[in-house]
DSSP file (Angstrom, degrees, kcal/mol; ACC not computed):
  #  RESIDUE AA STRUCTURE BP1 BP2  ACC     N-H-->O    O-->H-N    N-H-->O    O-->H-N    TCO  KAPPA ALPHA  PHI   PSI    X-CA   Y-CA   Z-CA
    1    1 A X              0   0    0      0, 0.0     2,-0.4     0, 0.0     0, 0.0   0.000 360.0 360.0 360.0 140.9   23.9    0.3   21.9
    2    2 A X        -     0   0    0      2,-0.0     2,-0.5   105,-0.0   104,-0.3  -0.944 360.0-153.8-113.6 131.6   23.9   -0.3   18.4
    3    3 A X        +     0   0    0    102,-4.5     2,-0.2    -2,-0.4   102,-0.1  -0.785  25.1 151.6-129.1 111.4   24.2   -3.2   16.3
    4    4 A X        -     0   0    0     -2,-0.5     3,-0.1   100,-0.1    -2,-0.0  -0.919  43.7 -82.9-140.3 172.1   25.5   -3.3   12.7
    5    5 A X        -     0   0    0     -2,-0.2    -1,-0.0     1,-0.1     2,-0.0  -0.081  56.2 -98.9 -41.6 148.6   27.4   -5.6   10.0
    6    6 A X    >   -     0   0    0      1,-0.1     3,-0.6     3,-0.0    -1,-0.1  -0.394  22.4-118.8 -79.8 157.9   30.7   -5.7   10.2
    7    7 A X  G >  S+     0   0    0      1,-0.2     3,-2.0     2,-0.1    -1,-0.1   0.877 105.6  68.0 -62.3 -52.6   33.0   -3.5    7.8
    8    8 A X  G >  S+     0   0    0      1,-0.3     3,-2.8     2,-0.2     4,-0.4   0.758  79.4  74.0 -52.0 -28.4   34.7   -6.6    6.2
    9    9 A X  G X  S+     0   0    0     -3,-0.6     3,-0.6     1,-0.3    -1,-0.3   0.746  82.2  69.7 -73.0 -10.0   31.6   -7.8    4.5
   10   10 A X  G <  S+     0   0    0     -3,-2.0    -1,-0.3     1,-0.2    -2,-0.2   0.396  95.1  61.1 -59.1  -8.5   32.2   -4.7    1.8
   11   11 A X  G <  S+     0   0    0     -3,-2.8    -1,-0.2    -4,-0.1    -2,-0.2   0.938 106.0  44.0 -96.8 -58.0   35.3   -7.1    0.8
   12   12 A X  S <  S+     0   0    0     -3,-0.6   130,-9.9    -4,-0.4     2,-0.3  -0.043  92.1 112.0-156.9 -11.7   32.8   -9.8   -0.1
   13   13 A X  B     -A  141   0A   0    128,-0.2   128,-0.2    -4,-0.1     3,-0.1  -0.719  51.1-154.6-101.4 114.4   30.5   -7.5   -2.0
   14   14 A X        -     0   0    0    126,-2.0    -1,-0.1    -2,-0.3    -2,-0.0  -0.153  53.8 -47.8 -96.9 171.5   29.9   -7.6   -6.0
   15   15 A X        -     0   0    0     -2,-0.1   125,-0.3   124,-0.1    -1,-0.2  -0.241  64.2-129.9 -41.6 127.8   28.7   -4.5   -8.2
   16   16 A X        -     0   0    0    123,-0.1     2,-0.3    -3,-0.1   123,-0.2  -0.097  12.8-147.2 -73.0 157.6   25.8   -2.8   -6.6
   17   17 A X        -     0   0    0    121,-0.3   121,-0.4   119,-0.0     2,-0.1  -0.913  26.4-153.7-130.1 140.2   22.5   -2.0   -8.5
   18   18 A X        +     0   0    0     -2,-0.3   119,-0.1   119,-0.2   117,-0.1   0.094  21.5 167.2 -72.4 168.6   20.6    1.0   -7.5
   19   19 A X        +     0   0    0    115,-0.1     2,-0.4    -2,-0.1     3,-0.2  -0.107   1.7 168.6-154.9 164.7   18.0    2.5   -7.3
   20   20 A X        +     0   0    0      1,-0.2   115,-0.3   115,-0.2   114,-0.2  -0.951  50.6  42.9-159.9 168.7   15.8    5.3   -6.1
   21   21 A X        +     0   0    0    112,-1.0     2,-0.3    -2,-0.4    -1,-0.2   0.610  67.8 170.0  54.7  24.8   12.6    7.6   -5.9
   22   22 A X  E     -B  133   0B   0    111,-0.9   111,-2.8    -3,-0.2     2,-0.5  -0.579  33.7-151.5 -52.6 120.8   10.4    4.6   -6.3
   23   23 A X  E     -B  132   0B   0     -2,-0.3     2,-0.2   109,-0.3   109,-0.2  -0.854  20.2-146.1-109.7 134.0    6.8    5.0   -5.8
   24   24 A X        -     0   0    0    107,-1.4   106,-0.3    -2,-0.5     2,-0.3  -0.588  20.0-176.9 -98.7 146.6    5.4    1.1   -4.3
   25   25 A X    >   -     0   0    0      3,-0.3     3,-1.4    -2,-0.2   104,-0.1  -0.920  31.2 -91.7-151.8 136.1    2.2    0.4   -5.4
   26   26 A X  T 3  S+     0   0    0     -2,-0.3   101,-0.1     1,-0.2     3,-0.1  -0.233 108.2   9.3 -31.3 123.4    0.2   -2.4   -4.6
   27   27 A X  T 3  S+     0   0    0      1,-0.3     2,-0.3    99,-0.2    -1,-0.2   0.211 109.0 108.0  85.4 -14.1    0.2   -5.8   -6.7
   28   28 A X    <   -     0   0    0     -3,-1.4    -3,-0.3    95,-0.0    -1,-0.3  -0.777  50.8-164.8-101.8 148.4    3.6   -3.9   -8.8
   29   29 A X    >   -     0   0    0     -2,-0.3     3,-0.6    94,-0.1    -5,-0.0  -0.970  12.4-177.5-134.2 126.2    7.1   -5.1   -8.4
   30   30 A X  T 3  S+     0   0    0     -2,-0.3     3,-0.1     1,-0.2    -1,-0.1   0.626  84.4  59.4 -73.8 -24.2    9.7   -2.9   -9.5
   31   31 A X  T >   +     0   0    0      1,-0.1     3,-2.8     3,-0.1    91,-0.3  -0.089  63.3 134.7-111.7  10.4   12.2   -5.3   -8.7
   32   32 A X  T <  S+     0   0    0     -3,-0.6    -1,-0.1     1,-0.3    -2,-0.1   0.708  74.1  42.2 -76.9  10.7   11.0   -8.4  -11.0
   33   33 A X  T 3  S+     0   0    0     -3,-0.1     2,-0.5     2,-0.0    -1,-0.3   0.322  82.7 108.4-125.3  29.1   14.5   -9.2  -12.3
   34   34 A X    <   -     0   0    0     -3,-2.8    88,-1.2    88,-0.4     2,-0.1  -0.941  49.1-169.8-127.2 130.9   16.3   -9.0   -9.9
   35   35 A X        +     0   0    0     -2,-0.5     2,-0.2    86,-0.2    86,-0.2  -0.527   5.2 174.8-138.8-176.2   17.9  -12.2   -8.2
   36   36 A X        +     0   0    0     84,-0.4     3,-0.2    -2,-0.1   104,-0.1  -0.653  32.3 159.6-149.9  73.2   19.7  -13.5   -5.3
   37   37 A X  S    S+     0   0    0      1,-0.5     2,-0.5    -2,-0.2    78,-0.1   0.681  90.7  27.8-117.5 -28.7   21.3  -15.9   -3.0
   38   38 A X  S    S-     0   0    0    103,-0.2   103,-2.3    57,-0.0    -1,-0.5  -0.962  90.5-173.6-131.0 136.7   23.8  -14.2   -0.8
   39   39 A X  E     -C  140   0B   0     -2,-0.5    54,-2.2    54,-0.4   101,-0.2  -0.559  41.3-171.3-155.5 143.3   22.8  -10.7   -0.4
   40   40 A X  E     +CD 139  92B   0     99,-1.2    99,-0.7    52,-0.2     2,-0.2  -0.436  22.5 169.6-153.4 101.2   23.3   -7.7    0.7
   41   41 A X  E     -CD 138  91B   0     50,-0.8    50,-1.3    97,-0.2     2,-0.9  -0.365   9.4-177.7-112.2 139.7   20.5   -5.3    0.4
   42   42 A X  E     +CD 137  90B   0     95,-1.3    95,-1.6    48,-0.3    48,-0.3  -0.689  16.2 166.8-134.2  91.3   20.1   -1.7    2.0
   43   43 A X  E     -C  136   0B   0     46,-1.3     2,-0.3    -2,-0.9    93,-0.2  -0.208  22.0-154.2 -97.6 170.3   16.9    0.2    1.5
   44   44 A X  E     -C  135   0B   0     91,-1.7    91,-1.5    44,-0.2     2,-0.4  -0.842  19.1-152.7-173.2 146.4   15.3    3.3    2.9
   45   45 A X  E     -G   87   0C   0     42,-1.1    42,-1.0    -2,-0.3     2,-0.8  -0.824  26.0-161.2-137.7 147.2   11.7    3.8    3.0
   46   46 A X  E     -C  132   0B   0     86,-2.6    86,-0.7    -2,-0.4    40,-0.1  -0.664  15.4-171.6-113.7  90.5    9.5    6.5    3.0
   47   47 A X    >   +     0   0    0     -2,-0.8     3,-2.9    38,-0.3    -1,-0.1   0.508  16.1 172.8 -71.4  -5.0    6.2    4.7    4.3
   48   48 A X  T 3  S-     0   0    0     37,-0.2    83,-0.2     1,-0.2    82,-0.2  -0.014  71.7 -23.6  34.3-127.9    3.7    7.9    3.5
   49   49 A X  T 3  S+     0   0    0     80,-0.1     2,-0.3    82,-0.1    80,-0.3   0.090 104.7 119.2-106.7  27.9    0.1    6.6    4.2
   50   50 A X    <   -     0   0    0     -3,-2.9    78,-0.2    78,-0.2    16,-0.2  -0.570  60.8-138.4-104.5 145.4    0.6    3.0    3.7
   51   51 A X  S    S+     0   0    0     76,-1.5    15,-1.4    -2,-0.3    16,-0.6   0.960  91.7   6.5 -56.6 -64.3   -0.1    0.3    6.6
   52   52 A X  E     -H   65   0D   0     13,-0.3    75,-0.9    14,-0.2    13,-0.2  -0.449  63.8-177.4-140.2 158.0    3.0   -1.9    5.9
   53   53 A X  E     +HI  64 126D   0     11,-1.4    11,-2.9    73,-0.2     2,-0.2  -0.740  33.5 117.3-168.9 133.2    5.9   -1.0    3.2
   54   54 A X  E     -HI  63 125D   0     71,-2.1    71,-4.1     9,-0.2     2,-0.3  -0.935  58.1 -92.3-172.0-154.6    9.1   -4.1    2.7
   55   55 A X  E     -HI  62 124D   0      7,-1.8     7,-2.5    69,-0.3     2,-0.4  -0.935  17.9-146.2-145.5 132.2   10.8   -6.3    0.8
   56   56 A X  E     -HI  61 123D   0     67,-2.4    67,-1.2    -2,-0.3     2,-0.6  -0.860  30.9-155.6-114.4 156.8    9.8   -9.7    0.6
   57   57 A X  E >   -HI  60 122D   0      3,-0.6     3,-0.9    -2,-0.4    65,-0.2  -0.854  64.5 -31.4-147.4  93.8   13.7  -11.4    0.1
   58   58 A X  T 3  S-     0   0    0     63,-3.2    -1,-0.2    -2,-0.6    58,-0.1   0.989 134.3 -35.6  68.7  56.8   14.2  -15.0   -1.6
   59   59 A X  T 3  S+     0   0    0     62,-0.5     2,-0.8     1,-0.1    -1,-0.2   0.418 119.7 108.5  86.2 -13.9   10.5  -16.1    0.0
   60   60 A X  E <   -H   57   0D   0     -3,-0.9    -3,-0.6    13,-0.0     2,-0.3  -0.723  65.2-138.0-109.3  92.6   10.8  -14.2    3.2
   61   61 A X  E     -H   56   0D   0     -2,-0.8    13,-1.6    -5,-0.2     2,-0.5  -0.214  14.2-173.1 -50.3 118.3    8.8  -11.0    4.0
   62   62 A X  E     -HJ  55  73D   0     -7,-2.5    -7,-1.8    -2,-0.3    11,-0.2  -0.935  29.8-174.1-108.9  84.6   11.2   -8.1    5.8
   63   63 A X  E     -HJ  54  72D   0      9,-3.0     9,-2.3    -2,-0.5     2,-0.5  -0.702  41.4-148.0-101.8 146.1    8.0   -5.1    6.8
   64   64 A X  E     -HJ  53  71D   0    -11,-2.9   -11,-1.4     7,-0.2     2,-0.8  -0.954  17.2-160.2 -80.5 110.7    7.9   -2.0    8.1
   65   65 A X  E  >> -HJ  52  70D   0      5,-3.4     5,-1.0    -2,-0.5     4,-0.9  -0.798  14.7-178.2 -74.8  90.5    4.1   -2.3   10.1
   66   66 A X  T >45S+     0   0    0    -15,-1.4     3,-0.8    -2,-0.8   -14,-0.2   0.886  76.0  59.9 -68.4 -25.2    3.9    1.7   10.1
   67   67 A X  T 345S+     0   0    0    -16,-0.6    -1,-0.2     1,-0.3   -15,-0.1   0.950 123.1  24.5 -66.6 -56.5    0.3    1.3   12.2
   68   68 A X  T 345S-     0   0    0      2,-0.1    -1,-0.3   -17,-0.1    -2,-0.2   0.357 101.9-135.4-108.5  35.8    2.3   -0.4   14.7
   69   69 A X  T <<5 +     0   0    0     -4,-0.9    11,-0.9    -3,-0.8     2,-0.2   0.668  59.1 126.3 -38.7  82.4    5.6    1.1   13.9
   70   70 A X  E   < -J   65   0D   0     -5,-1.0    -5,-3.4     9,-0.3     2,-0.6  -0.950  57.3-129.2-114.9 133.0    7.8   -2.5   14.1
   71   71 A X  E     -J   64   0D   0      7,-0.4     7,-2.0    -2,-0.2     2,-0.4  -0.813  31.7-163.6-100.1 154.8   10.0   -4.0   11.7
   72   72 A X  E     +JK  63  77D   0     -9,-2.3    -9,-3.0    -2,-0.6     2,-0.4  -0.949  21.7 170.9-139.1 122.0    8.9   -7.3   11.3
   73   73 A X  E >  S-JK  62  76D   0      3,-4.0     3,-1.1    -2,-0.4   -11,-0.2  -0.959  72.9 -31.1-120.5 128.3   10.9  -10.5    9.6
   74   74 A X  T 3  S-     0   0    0    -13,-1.6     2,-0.1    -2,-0.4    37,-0.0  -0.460 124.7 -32.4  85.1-156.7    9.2  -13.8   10.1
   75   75 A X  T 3  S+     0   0    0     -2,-0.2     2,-0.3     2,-0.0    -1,-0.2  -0.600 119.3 105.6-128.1  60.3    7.1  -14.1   13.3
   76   76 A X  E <   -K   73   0D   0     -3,-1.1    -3,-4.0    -2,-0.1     2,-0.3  -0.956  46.5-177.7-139.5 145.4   10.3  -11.4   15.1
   77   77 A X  E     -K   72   0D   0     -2,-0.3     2,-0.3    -5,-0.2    -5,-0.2  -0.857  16.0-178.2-133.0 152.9    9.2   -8.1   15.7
   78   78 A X        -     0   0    0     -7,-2.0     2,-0.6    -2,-0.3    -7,-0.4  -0.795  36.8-110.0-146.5 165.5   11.4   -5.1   17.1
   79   79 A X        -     0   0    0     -2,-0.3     2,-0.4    -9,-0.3    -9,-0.3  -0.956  42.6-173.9 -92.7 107.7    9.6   -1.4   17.6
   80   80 A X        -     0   0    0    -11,-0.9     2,-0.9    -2,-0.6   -11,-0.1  -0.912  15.0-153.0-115.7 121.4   11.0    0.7   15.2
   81   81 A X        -     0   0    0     -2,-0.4     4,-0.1     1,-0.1     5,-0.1  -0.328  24.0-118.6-100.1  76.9   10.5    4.6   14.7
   82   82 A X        -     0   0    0     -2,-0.9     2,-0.7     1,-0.1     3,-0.5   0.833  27.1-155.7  37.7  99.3   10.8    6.5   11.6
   83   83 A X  S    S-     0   0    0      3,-3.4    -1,-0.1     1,-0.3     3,-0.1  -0.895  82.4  -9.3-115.1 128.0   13.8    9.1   12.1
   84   84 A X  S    S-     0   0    0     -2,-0.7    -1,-0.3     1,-0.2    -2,-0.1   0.908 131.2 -55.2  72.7  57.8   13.2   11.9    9.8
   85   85 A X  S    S+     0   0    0     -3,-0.5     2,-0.4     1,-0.1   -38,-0.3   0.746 115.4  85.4  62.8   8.5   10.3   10.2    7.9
   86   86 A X        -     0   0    0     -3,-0.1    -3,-3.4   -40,-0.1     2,-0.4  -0.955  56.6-148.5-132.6 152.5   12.2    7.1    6.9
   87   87 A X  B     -G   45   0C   0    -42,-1.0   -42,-1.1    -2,-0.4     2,-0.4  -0.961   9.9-166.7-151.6-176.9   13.2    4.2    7.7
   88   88 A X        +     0   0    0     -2,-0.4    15,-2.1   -44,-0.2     2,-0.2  -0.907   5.3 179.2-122.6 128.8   16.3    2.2    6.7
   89   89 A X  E     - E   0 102B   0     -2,-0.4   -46,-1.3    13,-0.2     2,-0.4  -0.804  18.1-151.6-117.6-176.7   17.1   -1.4    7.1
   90   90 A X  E     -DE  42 101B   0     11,-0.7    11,-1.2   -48,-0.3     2,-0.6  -0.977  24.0-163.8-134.0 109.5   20.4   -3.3    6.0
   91   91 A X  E     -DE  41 100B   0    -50,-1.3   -50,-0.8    -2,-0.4     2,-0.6  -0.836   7.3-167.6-121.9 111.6   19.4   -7.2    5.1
   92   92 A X  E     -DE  40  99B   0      7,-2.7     7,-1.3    -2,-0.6     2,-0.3  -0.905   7.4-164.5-110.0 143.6   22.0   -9.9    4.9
   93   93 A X  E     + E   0  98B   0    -54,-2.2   -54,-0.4    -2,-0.6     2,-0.2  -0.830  12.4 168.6-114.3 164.6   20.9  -13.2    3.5
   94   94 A X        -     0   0    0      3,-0.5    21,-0.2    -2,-0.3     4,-0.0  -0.822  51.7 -94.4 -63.4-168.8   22.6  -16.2    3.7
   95   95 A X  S    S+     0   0    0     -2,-0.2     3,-0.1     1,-0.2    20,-0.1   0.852 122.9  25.3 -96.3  -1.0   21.9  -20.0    2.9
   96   96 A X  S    S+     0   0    0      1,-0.2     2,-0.3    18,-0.2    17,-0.3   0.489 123.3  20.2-125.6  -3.8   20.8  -20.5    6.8
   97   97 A X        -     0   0    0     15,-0.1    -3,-0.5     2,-0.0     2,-0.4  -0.995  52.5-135.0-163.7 169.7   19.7  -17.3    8.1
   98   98 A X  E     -EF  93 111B   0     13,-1.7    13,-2.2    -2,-0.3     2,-0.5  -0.968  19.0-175.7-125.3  97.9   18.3  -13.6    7.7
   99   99 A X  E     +EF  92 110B   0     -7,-1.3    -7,-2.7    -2,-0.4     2,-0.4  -0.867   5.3 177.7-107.7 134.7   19.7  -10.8    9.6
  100  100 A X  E     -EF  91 109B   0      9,-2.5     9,-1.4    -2,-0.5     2,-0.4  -0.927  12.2-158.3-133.9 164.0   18.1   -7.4    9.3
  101  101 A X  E     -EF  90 108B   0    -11,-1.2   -11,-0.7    -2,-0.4     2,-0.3  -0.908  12.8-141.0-126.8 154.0   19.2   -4.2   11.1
  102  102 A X  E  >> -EF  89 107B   0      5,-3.8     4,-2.3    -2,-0.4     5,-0.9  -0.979  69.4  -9.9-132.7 145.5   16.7   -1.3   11.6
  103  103 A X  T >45S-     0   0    0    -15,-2.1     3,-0.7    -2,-0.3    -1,-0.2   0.805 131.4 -45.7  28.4  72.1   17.7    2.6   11.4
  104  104 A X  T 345S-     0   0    0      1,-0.2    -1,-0.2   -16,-0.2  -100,-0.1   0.984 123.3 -33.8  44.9  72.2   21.4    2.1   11.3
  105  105 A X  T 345S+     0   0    0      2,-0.2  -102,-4.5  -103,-0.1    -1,-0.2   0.513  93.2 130.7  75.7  -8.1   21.4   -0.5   14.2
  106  106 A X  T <<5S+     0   0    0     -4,-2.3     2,-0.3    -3,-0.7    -3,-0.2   0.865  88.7   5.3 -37.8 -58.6   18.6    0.8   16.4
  107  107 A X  E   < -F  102   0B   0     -5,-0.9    -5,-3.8  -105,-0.1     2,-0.4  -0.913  65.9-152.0-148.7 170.0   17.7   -2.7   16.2
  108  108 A X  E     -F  101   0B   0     -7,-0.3     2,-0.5    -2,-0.3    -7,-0.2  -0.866   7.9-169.5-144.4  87.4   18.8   -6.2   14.8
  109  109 A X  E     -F  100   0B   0     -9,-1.4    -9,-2.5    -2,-0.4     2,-0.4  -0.718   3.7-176.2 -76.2 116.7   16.6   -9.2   13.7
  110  110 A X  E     +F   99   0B   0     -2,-0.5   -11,-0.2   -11,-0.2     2,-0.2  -0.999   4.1 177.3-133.1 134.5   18.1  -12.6   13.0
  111  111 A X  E     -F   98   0B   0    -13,-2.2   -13,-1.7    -2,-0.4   -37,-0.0  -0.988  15.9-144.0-124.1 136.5   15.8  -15.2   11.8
  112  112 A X        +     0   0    0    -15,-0.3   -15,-0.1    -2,-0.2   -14,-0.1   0.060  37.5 110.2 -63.2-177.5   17.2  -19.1   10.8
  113  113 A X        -     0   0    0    -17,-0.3     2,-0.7   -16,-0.1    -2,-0.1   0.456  62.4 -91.5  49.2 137.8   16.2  -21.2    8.2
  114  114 A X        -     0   0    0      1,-0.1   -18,-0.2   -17,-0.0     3,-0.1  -0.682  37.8-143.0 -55.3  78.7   17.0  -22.8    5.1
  115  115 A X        -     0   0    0     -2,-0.7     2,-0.2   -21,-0.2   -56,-0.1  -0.102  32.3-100.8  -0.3 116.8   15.9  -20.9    2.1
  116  116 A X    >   -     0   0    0      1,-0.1     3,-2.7   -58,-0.1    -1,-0.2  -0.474  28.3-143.1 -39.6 118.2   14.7  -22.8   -0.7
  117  117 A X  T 3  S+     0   0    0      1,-0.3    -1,-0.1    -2,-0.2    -2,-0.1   0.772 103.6  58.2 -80.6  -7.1   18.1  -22.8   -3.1
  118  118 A X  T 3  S+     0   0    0      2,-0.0    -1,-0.3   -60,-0.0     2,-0.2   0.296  93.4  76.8 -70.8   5.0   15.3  -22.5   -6.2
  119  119 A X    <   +     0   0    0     -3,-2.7     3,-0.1     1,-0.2   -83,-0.1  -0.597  46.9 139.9-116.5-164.2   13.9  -19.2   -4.6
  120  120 A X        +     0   0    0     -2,-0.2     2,-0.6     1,-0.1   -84,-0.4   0.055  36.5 121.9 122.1   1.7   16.3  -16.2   -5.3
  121  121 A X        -     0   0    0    -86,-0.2   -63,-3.2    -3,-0.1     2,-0.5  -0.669  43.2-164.8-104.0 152.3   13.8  -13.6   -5.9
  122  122 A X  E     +I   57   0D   0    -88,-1.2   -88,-0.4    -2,-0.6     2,-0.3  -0.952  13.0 175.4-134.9 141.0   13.3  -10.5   -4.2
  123  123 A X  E     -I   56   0D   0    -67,-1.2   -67,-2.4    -2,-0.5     2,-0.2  -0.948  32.5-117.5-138.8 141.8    9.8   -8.3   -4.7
  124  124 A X  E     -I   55   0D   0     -2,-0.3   -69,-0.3   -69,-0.2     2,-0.3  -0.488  28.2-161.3 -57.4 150.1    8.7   -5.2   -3.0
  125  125 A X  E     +I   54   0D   0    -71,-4.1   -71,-2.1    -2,-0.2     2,-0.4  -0.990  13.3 172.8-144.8 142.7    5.6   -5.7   -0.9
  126  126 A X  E     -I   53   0D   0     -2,-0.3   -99,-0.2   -73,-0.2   -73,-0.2  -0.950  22.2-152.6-156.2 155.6    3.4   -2.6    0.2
  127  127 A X  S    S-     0   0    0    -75,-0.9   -76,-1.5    -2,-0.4     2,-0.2  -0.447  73.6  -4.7-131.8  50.5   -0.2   -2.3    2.1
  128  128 A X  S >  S-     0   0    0    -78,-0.2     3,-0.5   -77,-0.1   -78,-0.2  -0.696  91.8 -71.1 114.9 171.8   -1.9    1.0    1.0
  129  129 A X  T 3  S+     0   0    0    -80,-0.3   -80,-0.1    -2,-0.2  -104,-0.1  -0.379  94.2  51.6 -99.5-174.7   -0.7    3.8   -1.0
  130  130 A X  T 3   +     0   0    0   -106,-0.3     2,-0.2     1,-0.3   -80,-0.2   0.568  67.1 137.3  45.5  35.5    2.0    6.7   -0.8
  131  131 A X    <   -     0   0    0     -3,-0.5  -107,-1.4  -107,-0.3     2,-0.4  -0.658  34.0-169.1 -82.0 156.3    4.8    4.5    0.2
  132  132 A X  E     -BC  23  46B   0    -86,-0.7   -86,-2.6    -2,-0.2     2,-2.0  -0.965  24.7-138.8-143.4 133.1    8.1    5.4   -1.6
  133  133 A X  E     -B   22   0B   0   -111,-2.8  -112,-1.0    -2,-0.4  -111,-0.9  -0.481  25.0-179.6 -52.7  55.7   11.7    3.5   -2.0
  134  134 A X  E     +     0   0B   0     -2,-2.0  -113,-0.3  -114,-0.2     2,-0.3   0.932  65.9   2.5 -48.6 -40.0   13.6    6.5   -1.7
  135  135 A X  E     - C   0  44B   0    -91,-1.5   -91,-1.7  -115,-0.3  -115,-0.2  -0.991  65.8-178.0-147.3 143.2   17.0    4.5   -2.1
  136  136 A X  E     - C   0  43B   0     -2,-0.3   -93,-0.2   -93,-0.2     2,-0.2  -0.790   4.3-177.8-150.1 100.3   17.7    0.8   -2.7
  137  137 A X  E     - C   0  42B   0    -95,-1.6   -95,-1.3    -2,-0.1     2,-0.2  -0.539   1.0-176.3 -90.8 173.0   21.0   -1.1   -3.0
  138  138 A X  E     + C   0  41B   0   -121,-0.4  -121,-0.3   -97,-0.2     2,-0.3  -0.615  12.7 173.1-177.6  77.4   21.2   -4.8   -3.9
  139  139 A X  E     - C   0  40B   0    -99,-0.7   -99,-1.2    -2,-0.2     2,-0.2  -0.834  28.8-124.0 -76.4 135.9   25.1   -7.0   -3.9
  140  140 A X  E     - C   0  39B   0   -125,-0.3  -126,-2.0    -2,-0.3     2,-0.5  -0.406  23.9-133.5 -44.5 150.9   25.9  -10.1   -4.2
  141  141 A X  B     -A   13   0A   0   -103,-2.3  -128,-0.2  -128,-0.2  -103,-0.2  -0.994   4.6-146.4-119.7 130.7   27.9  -11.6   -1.8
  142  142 A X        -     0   0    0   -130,-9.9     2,-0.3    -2,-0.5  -130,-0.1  -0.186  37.9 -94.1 -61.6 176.0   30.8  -13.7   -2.3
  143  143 A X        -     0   0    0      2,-0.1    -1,-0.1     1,-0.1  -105,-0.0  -0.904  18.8-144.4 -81.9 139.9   31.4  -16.6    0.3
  144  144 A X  S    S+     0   0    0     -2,-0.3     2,-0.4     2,-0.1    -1,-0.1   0.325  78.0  68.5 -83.2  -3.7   33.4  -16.2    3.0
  145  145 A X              0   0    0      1,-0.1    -2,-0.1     0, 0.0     0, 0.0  -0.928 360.0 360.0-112.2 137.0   35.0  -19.7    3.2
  146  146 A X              0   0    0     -2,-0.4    -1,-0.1     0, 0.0    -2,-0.1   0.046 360.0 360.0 -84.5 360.0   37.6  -20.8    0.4
């Protein structure tokens, strides 16, 4: 079984920004203008020789642990493994909760809580070197109640 967003939320979705072949380095954020509050963000990561490689999203760190190979949001953890050297999560944000999906649905993290509505920033976060961003997309989301 697999578990992923539903198609509709592509309705809901504002002009993407891109990007991709990013090499993470510690203490750099590629990402430092780039803002937020409902999201919908789709990475894929090439974690090379680095302990950890994520996205920390409006205050919340979203990791790949490669040591122990788990995506981790919060204090929830899932086992995830690298398929073809990567791996890819799918992040929805919202104003009460954080859902992340791992390798196209392998696995599914929802964590709750209120986001500070002043925090809206989103950083790369990396733990050793030769991690890379191979691809990174980043929408707004409209709201789904009128």
């Amino acid at each position: 079984m697999f578990a992923e967003p539903v198609r509709e939320l592509s309705g809901l979705e504002s002009t993407p920004r891109r990007w991709s072949d990013v090499a993470l380095v510690p203490g750099e954020n590629p990402l430092g203008d780039v803002r937020g509050e409902l999201l919908r963000i789709v990475a894929a990561f090439d974690p090379g020789q680095a302990e950890s490689v994520g996205l920390v999203v409006r205050g919340v760190s979203v990791r790949y642990d490669a040591r122990k190979h788990q995506l981790v949001c919060k204090n929830v953890a899932a086992p995830l493994a690298p398929v073809d050297g990567l791996v890819t999560v799918e992040i929805l944000v919202d104003r009460g909760s954080i859902e992340v999906f791992g390798n196209a649905g392998r696995v599914a993290l929802s964590v709750g809580g209120v986001v500070p509505a002043q925090q809206r920033s989103i950083k790369t976060e990396v733990v050793g070197r030769g991690a890379k961003l191979k691809a990174l997309t980043i929408s707004e989301l409209k709201s789904a109640w009128k």
